[in-house]
C-alpha positions in Angstrom: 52.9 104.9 166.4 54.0 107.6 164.3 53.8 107.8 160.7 56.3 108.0 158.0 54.4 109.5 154.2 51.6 107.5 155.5 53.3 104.8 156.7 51.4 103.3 160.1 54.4 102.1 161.4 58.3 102.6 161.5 58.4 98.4 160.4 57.0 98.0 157.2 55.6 95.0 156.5 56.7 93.5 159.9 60.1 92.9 158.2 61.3 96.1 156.9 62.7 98.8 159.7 62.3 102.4 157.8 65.5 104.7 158.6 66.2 107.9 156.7 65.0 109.6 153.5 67.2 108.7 150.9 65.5 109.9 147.7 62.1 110.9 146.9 60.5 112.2 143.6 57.0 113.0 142.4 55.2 109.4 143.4 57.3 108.1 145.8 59.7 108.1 148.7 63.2 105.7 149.0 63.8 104.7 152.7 67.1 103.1 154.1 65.8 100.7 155.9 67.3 97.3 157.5 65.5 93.8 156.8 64.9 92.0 160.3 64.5 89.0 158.6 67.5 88.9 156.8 69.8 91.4 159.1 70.9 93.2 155.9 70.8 96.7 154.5 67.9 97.4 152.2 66.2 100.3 150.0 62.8 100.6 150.4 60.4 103.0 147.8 56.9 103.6 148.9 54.0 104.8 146.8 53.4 108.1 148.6 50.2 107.6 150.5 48.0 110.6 148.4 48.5 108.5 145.5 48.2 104.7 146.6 44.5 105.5 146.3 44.6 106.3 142.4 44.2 103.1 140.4 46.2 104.7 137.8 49.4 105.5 140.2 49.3 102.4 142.0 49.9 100.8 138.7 52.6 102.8 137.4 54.1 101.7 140.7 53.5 98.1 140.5 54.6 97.7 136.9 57.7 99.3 137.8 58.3 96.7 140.4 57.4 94.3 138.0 59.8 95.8 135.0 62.5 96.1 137.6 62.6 93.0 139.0 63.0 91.4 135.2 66.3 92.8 134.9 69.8 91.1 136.7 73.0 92.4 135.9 76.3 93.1 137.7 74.9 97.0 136.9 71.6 96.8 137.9 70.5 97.1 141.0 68.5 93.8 142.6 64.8 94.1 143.6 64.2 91.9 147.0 61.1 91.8 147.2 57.3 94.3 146.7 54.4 94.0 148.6 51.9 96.5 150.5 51.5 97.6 153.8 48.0 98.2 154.5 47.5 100.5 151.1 50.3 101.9 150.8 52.7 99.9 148.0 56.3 98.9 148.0 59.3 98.0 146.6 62.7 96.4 148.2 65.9 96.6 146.5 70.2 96.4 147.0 70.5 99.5 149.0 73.1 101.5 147.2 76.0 103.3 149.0 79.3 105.4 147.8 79.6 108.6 146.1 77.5 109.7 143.3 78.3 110.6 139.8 77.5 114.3 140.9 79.7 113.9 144.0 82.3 112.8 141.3 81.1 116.0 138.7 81.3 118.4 141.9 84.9 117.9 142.1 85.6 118.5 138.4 85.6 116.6 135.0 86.0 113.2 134.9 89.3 111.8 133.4 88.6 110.6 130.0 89.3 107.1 131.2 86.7 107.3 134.2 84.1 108.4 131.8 84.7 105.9 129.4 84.7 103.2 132.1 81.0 105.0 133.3 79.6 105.3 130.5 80.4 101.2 129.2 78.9 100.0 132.8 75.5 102.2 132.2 75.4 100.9 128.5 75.9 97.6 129.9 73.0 98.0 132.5 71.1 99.8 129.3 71.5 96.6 127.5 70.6 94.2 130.1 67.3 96.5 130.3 66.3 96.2 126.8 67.2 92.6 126.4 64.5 92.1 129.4 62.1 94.1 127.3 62.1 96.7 129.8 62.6 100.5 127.4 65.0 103.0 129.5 64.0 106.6 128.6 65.5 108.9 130.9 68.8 108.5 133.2 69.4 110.3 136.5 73.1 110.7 136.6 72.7 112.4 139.9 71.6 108.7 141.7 74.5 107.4 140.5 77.3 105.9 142.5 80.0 103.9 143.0 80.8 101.7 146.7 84.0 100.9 146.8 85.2 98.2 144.6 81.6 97.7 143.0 80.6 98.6 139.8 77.7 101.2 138.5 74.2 100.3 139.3 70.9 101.6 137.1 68.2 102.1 140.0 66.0 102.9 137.1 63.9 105.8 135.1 62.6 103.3 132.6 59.6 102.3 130.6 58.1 98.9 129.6 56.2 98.9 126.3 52.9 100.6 127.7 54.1 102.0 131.6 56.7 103.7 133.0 58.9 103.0 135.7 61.9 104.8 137.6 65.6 104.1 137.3 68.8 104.9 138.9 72.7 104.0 138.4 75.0 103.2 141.2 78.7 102.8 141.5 
């Protein structure tokens, strides 16, 4: 079968059917992907395989799951599920769809009360992160976005007390 980042399989995890790139960044790759199980939409992040071998990045990876999974809020985006695939780690979330806040910046400023409106659903999601203990340190405005109808939802760029993890908004 062909391989996706070091992925033996287009099915991850016998459950998880990989579809496009959606995102990737320095330790991992984000996957559209469909649950077979469930018949719903999913996002799937995969340690990238030259790293799943480092004790040290697999950790990182695996606390974030952990950190991410510890927060629920309307603005947070839900974890379904982590697990690994022969060696190579992963994590299932909501898969987020809609424009993005840079989609949004691309066609000009936002109107005073649009921003004020984005900026009290990411302090909400902030606060829901730091209630669960979980320390948000940088925020990727380009991630976020907005399906219709639904609010903004923090992927994640975040830190727990010792590790970091990744977060990013939607709306």
């Amino acid at each position: 079968m062909a391989t996706q980042d070091g992925v033996a399989a287009t099915v991850l995890a016998c459950r998880y059917e990989l579809g496009p790139i959606v995102g990737q960044g320095g330790m991992a790759v984000v996957y559209r992907a469909k649950d077979l199980r469930l018949d719903r939409q999913v996002a799937v992040k995969i340690l990238r395989a030259e790293l799943a071998g480092q004790p040290e990045s697999r950790h990182r990876f695996e606390a974030e799951a952990r950190a991410a999974a510890r927060v629920e809020h309307p603005n947070v985006v839900a974890v379904y599920d982590s697990g690994e695939d022969g060696e190579i780690p992963f994590l299932v979330t909501e898969c987020l769809s809609g424009r993005t806040l840079n989609d949004e910046l691309a066609d000009g400023p936002l109107s005073p009360e649009r921003l004020r409106n984005v900026l009290r659903e990411i302090l909400a999601a902030l606060q829901a992160a730091h209630a669960a203990g979980v320390i948000a340190t940088c925020w990727q405005h380009p991630c976020t976005s907005r399906p219709s109808g639904r609010q903004a939802k923090p992927r994640r760029r975040a830190v727990t007390s010792i590790l970091s993890a990744s977060w990013r908004t939607r709306r």
